[in-house]
C-alpha positions as CSV (number, residue, x, y, z in Angstrom):
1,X,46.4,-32.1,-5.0
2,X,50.5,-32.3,-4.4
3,X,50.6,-28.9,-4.1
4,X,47.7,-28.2,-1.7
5,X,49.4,-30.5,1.1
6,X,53.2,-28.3,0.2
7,X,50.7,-25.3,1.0
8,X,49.5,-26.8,3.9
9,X,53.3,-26.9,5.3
10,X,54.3,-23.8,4.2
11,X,51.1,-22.1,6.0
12,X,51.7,-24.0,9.4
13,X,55.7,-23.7,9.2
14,X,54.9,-19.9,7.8
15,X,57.1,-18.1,10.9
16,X,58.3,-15.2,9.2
17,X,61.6,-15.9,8.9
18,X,62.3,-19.3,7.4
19,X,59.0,-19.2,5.6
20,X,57.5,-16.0,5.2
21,X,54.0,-14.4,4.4
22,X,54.7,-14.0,0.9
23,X,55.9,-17.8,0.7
24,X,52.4,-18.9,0.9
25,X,50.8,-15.9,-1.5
26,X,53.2,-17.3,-4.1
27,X,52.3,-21.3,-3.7
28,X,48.4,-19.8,-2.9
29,X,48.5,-18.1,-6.5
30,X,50.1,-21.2,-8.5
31,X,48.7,-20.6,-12.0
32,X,48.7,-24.0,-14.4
33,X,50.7,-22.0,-17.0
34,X,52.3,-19.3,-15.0
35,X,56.3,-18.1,-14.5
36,X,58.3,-20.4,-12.3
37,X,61.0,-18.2,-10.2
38,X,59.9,-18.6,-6.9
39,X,61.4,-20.8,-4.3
40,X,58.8,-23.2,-2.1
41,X,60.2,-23.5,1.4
42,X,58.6,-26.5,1.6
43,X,59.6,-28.5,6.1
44,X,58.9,-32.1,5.8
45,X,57.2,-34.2,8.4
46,X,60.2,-37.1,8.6
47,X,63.5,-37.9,6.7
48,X,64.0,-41.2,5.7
49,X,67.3,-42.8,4.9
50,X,69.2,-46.1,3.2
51,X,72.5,-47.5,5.4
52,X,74.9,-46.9,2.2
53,X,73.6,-42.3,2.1
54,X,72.5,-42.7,6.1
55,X,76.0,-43.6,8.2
56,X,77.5,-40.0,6.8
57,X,74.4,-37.8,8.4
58,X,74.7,-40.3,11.5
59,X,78.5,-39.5,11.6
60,X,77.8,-35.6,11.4
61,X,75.3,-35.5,14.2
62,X,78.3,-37.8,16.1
63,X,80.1,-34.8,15.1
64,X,78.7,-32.5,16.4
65,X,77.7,-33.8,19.5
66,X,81.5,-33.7,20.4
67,X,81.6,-30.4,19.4
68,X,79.0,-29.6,21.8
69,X,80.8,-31.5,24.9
70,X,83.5,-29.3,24.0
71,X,81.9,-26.6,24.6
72,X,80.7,-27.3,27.5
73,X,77.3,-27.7,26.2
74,X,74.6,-30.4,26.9
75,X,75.2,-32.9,23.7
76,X,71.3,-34.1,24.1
77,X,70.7,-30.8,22.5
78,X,71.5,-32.3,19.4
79,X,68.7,-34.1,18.0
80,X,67.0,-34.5,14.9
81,X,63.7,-32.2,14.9
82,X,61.9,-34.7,13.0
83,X,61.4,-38.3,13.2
84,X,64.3,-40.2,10.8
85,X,64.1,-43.8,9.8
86,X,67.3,-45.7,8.6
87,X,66.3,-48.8,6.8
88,X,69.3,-51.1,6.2
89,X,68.8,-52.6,2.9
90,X,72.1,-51.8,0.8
91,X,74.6,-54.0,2.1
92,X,73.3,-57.5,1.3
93,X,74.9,-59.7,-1.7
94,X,74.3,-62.1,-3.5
95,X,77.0,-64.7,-3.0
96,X,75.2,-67.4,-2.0
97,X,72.0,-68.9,-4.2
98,X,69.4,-71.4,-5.2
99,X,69.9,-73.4,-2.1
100,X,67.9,-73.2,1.1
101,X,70.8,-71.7,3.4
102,X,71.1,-68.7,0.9
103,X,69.8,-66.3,2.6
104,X,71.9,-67.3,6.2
105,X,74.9,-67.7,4.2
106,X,74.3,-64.1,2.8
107,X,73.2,-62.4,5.8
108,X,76.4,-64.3,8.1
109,X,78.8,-62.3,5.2
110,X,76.7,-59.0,5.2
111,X,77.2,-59.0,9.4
112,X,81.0,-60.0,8.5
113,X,81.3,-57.4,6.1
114,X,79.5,-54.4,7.6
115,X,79.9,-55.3,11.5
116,X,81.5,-51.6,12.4
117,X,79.4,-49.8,10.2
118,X,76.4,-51.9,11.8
119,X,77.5,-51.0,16.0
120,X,78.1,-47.5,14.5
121,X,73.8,-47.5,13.7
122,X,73.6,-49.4,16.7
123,X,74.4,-46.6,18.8
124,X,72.9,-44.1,17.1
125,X,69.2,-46.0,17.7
126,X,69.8,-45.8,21.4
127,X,72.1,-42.2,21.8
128,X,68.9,-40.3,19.5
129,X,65.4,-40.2,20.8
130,X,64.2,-39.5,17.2
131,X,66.5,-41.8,14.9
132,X,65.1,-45.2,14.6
133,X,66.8,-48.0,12.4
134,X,64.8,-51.0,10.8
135,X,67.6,-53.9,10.8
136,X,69.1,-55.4,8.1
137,X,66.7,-59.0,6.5
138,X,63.8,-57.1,6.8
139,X,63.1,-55.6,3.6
140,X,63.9,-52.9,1.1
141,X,63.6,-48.9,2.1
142,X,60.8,-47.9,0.1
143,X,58.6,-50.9,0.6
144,X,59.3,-50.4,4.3
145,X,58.5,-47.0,4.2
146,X,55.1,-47.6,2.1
147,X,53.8,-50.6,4.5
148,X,55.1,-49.3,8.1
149,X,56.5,-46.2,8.2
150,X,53.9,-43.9,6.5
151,X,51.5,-42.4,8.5
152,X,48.9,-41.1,6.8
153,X,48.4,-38.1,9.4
154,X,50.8,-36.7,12.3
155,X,49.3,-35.3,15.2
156,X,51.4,-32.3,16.9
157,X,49.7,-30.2,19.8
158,X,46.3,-31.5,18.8
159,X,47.2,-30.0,15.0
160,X,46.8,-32.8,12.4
161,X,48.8,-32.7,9.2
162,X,49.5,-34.9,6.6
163,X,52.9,-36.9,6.4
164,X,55.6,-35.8,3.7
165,X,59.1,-36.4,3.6
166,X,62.6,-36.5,1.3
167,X,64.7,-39.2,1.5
168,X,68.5,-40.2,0.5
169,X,67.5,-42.4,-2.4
170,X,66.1,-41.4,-5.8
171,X,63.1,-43.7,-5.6
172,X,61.9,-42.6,-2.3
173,X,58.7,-41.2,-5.0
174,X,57.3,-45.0,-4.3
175,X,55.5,-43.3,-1.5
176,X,53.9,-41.3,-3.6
177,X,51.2,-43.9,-4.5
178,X,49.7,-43.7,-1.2
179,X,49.3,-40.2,-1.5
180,X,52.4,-39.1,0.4
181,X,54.4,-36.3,-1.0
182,X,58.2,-37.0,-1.2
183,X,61.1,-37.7,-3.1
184,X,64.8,-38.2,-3.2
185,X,67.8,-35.5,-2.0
186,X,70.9,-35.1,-1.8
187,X,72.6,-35.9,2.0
188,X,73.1,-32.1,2.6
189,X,69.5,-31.5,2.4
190,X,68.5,-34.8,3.9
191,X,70.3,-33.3,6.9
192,X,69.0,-30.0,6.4
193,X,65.4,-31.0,7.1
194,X,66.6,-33.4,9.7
195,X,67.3,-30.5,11.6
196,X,64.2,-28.2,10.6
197,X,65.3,-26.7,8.0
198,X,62.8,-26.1,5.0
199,X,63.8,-28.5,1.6
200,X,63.7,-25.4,-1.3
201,X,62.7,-26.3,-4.8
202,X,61.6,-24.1,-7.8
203,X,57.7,-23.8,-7.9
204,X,56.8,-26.8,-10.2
205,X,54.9,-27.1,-13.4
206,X,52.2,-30.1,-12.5
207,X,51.4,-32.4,-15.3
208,X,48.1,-34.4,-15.2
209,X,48.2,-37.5,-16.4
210,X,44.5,-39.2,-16.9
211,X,43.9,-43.0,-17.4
212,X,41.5,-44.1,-18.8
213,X,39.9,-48.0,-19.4
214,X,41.2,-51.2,-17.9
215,X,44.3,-53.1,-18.1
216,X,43.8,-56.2,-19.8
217,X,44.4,-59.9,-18.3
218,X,48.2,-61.4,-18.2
219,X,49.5,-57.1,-18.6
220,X,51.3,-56.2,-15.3
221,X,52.2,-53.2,-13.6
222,X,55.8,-53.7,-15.2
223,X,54.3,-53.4,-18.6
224,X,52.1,-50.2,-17.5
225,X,54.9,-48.5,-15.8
226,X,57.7,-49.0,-18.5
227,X,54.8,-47.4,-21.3
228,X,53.7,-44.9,-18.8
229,X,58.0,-43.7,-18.7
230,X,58.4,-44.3,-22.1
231,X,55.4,-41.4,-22.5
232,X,56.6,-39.0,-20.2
233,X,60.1,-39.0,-21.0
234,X,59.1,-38.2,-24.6
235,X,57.0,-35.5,-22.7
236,X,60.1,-33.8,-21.2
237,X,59.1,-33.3,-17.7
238,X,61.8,-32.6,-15.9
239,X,61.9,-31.2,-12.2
240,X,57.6,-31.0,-13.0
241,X,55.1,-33.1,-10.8
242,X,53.3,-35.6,-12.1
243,X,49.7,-36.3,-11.0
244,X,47.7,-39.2,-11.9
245,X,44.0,-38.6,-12.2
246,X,40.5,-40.4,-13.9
247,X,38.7,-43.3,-14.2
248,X,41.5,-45.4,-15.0
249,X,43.5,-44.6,-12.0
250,X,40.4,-45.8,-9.5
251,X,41.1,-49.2,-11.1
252,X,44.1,-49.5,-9.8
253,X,45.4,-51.8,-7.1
254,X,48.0,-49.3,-4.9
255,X,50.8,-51.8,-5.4
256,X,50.5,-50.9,-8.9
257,X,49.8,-47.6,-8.4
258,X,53.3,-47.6,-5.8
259,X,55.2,-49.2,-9.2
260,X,54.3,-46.3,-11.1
261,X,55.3,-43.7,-8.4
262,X,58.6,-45.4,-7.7
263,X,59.9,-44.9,-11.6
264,X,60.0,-40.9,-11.5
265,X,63.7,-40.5,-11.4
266,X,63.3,-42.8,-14.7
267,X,60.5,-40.4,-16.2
268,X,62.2,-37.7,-14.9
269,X,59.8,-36.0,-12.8
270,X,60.1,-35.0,-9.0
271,X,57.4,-36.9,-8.4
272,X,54.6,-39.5,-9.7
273,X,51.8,-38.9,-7.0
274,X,48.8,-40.6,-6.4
275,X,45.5,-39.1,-4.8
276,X,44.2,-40.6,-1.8
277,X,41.1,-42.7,-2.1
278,X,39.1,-45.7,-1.1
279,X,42.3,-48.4,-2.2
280,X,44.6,-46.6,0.2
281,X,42.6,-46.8,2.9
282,X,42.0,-50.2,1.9
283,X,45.5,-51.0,1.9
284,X,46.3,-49.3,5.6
285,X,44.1,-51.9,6.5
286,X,45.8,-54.6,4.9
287,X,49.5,-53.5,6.5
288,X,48.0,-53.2,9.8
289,X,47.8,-49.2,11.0
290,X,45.4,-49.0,13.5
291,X,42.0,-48.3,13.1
292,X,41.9,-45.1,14.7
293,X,45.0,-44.2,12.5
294,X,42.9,-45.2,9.7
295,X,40.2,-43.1,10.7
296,X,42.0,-39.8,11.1
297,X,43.8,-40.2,8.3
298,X,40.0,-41.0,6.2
299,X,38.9,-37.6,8.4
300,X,41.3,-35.3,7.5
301,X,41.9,-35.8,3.4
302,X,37.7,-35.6,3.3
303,X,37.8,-32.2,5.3
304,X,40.4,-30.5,3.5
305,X,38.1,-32.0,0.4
306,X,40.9,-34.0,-1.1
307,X,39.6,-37.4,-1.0
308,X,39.0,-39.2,-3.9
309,X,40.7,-39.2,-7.1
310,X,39.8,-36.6,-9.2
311,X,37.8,-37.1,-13.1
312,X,38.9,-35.1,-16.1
313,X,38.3,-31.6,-15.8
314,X,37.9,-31.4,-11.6
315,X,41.3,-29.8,-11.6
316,X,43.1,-27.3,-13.8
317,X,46.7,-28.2,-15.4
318,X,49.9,-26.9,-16.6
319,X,49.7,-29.6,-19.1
320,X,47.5,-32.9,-19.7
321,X,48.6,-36.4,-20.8
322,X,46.1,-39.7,-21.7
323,X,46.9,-43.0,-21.6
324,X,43.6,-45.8,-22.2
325,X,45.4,-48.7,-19.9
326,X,43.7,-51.4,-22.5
327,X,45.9,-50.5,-24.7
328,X,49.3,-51.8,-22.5
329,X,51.3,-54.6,-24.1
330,X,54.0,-57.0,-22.4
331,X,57.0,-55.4,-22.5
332,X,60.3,-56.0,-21.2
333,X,62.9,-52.7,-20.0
334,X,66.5,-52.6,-21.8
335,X,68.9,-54.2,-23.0
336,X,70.7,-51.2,-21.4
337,X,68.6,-48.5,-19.6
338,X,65.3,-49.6,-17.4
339,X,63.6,-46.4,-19.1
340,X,63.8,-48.0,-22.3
341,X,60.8,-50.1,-23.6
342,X,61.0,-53.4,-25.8
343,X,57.5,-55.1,-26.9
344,X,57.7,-58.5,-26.1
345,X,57.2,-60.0,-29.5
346,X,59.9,-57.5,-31.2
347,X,62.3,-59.5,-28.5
348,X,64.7,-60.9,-30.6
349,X,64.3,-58.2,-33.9
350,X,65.4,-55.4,-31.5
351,X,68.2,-57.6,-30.0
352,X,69.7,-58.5,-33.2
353,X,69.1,-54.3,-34.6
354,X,70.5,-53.3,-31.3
355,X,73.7,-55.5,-31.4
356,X,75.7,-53.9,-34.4
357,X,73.9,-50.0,-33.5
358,X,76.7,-47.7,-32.3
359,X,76.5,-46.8,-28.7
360,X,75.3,-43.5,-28.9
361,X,72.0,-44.9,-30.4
362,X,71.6,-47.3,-27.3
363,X,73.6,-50.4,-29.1
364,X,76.4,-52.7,-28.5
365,X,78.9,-51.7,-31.6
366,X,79.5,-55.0,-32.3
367,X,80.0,-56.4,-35.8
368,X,77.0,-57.9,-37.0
369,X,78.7,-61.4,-38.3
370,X,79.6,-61.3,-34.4
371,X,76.1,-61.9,-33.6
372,X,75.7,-66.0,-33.8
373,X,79.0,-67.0,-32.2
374,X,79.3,-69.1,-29.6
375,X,81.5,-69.1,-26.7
376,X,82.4,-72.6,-25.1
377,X,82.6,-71.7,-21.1
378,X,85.1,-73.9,-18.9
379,X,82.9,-77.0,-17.9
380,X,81.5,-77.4,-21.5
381,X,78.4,-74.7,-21.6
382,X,77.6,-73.3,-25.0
383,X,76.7,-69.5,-24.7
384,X,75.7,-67.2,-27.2
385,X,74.9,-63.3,-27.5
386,X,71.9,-62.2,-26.0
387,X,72.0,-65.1,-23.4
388,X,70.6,-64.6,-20.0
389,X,73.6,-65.1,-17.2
390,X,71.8,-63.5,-14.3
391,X,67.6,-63.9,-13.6
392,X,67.0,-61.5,-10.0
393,X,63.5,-61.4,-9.1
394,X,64.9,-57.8,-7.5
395,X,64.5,-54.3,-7.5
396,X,61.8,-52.6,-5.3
397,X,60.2,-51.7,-8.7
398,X,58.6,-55.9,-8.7
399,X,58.8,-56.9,-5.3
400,X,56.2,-54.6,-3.6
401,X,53.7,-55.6,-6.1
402,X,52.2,-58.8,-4.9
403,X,50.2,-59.4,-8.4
404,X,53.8,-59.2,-10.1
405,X,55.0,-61.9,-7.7
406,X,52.6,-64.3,-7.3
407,X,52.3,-64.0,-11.0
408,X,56.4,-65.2,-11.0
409,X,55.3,-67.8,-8.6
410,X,52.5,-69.3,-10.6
411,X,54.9,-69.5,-13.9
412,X,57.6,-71.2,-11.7
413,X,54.3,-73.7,-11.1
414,X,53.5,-74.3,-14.5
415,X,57.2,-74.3,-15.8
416,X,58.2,-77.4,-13.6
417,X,54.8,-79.1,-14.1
418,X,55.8,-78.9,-17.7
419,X,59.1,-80.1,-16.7
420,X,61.2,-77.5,-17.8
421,X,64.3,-76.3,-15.3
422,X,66.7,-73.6,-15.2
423,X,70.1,-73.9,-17.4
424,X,73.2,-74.1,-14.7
425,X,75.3,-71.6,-15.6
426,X,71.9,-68.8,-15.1
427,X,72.6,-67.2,-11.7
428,X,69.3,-66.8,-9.9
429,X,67.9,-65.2,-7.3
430,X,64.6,-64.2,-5.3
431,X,65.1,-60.6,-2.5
432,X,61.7,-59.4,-1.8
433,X,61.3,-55.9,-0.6
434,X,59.3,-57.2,2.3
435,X,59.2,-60.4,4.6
436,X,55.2,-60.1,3.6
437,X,56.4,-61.5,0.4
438,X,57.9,-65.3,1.9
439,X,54.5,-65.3,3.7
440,X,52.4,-65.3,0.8
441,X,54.7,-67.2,-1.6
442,X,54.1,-70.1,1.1
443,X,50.9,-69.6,2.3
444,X,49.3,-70.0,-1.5
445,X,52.2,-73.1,-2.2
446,X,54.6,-71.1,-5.0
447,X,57.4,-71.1,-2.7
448,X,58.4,-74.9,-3.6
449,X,58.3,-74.1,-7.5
450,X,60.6,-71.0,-7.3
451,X,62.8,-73.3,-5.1
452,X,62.9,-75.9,-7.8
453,X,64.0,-73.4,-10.1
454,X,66.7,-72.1,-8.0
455,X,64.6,-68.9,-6.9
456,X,65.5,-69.5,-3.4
457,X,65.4,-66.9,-1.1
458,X,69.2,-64.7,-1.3
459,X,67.8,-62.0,0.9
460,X,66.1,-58.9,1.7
461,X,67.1,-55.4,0.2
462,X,68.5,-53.8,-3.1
463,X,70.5,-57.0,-4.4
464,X,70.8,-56.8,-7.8
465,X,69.6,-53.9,-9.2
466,X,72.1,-51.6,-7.0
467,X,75.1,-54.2,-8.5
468,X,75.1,-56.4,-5.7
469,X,74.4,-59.2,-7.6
470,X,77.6,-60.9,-6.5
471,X,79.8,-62.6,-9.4
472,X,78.5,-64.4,-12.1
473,X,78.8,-68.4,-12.2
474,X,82.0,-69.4,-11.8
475,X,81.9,-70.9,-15.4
C-alpha cells in the first residue's frame, strides 16, 4: 500500500529530468524479495517542521531572498513550492508545576526566552505565502499534524493526490497511522523538498506485520507498542517499511494505531504505516475536516482500490511478522532506552539485576551492596535507588491517545478517593500534545484529580521527553 501512493508521485512528478521514465519501471516492478540498488525520487506534497530544526531553513530562505535583492531580482521569487507548517512545540519548560498558574508561568518564560527567535517566525508567516506557523501553547508537532494539518487528499489543477510529506523530526512516522506516508529528514533535505526537489531513498524492503485477536481489558497502546518494538527490533529492520495488516489491525482505535506509527525511529524502520479504512474516516470526522474533505478523501483511496485494510494473503511481502494482540501484557519502557521492554510484574527483579549489570549490557555498574542505601535529601526526605524523582505525563507517544489519558485521569480518581497523594520531592507534570486533551480531562471531571496530584497543566509541546523537564526539586 506505502509504495503504491510513492508510485503515484513518482508517475505524476515523472518529468524526465528530475524523475524519469525508468524511475517509475523500477518502483512499478518492486519484487517482495528482489535487489535494492535503485534510488526512488520520491516529491512530497508538504514539509513539516518543529521551531528547534525549523528557524535554520527559515533563515536560509531569509538568505537567499537578500541574495536575490542583490541581484536585482524580485525576492517574491523565493518561495517554498510546497505548503510548510512550523509547529512551535520545542521551546517550552518545565519550571513551573503542580499549581494552577503553571502553565502561564511557563509560557511568560518561554516568550522571555525565545522572544527573537519567535519575531524571527513572525515574519516569515507573513513575508511567505506558503509557510504557515502554529503558535507556541497549542500542542505538540505530530499531534498537530495528525488532527489539523493532514489532508487526506490535495487537489492541484483538478488532479487529486494523496498527501505525503518528510518532516525535521524523527517521529514525524505518527502520521503514518492515518495512512499518510512520511517520516523524519535531515534539514538539507527538509529544504530540498521545500523547494521541489524529490526526497531520494534506496527502494525499500516492506515488512508486513499482521495482527491478529483483541487486546485485552486494562492493556494500553503503551504496552502494544513497546512489544510491537521489542519484536521488530529483534527483526532487524532497518531503512525497511513496515506495514500493518489483518484482522487485528481493524480493531484498532487510530489513536492507537498513530502510537504504533510514531515509534519507528525506535523499531528502526522508515516507517510504521497504517492502511486507510473505515476508523480514519471516522476520526476526520471527529477532528473536524470538512465533509466534502472527507468525501474526496473516502473517493479517491476506494478508486485507486486501496481502501480498507488488507487480510493475510491480499498482498505479497518481502517478509511477514504475527503478533495475536491478546497476548500483550503491561509493560513499562527502560530504565534507560524507551525501546527496551520491562513486564510489569518483573518490575523490581529487573531493577535490582539491572543495577550491578555493566553498562554495555544496559545496567547501572553499581555495586550490588549499593543497592539499599539511602540518601537523606536537605529538608529530611529519605530516597533510595530506583526512586521516581520526575512523573511527566509527556511525550507525543501518550498524549495523542485519548484511551491512554483518560485512563491516567481515572487512576488520579481512584488514587485520591483512596486517599493516597503524591510524595513532595516527585516533580510532576501533565503537557498534552493537543488542547483537545484539557477539554476532555474536564468535560468527563478528571481534571480536578490530576490537579490534586499535582498533574497540573505545565504546558503544551515536547517537555520532558526532549530534556526540558526543567530541574529536579530543589531538595
Amino acid at each position: 500500500m506505502s509504495l503504491r501512493i510513492i508510485l503515484e508521485s513518482v508517475l505524476r512528478n515523472c518529468d524526465g529530468r528530475k524523475v524519469t521514465p525508468a524511475h517509475v519501471e523500477q518502483l512499478a516492478n518492486w519484487s517482495p524479495s528482489g535487489e535494492r540498488v535503485d534510488e526512488i525520487p520520491f516529491v512530497v506534497a508538504r514539509v513539516v517542521l518543529q521551531d528547534f530544526t525549523g528557524v535554520p531553513l527559515l533563515a536560509d530562505l531569509a538568505s537567499m531572498r537578500n541574495v536575490a535583492i542583490e541581484q536585482g531580482k524580485n525576492p517574491k521569487r523565493v518561495e517554498p513550492l510546497v505548503p510548510v507548517d512550523l509547529v512551535v512545540d520545542h521551546s517550552v519548560m518545565v519550571d513551573h508545576y503542580g499549581t494552577p498558574d503553571a502553565i502561564d508561568l511557563n509560557m511568560q518564560l518561554e516568550f522571555k526566552r525565545n522572544n527573537e527567535r519567535y519575531q524571527f517566525m513572525k515574519w516569515g508567516m507573513q513575508a511567505f505565502d506558503t509557510f504557515g506557523v502554529v503558535p507556541p501553547g497549542f500542542g505538540i508537532v505530530h499531534q498537530v499534524n495528525l488532527e489539523y494539518l493532514a489532508r487526506g487528499v490535495f487537489q492541484q489543477d483538478g488532479v487529486y493526490y494523496p498527501d505525503s510529506l518528510v518532516g525535521t523530526d524523527s517521529h514525524t512516522t505518527m502520521i503514518n497511522g492515518i495512512g499518510v506516508v512520511g517520516w523524519g529528514v535531515g534539514g538539507i533535505e527538509a529544504e530540498a523538498a521545500m523547494l521541489g526537489q524529490p526526497v531520494y531513498f534506496l527502494t525499500p524492503d516492506v515488512v508486513g506485520f499482521e495482527l491478529t485477536g483483541q487486546l485485552r481489558e486494562g492493556v494500553t497502546a503503551t504496552d502494544l507498542v513497546l512489544t510491537v518494538t521489542e519484536l521488530l527490533r529483534r527483526e532487524k529492520v532497518v531503512g525497511k517499511f513496515v506495514e500493518f495488516f489483518g484482522e487485528g489491525t481493524s480493531t484498532l482505535s487510530l489513536p492507537d494505531r498513530a502510537t504504533i506509527a510514531n515509534m519507528a525511529p525506535e523499531y528502526g524502520a522508515t516507517m510504521g504505516f497504517f492502511p486507510i479504512d473505515e476508523k480514519t474516516l471516522a476520526y476526520f470526522q471527529g477532528t473536524g475536516r470538512t465533509k466534502q474533505e472527507i468525501e474526496a478523501f473516502e473517493a479517491y483511496f476506494r478508486a485507486q482500490k486501496m481502501f480498507g485494510v488488507p487480510r493475510s494473503g491480499d498482498i505479497h511481502y518481502s517478509k511477514e511478522v504475527s503478533l495475536d494482540l491478546g497476548a500483550v501484557t503491561p509493560s513499562l519502557a527502560g530504565p534507560k532506552r524507551p525501546q527496551d521492554r520491562i513486564e510489569l510484574g518483573r518490575m523490581r527483579q529487573t531493577f535490582t539485576e539491572l543495577f550491578s549489570k555493566p553498562t554495555a549490557a544496559n545496567g547501572f555498574n553499581q555495586p550490588a551492596e549499593k543497592l539499599h542505601q539511602v540518601y537523606t535529601t536537605s529538608n529530611g526526605i529519605e530516597v533510595h535507588n530506583g526512586d521516581i524523582l520526575i512523573a511527566a505525563i509527556t511525550s507525543c507517544t501518550n498524549t495523542s491517545n485519548p484511551a491512554v489519558l483518560l485512563a491516567a485521569g481515572l487512576l488520579a480518581k481512584k488514587a485520591v478517593e483512596h486517599g493516597l497523594s503524591v510524595k513532595p520531592h516527585i516533580k510532576t507534570s501533565i503537557a498534552p500534545g493537543s488542547r483537545i486533551v484539557t477539554d476532555y480531562l474536564d468535560q468527563t471531571g478528571l481534571s480536578p484529580y490530576l490537579d490534586q496530584l499535582g498533574f497540573a497543566l505545565a504546558g503544551y509541546g515536547c517537555t520532558t521527553c526532549i530534556g526540558n523537564s526543567g530541574d529536579l526539586a530543589p531538595s
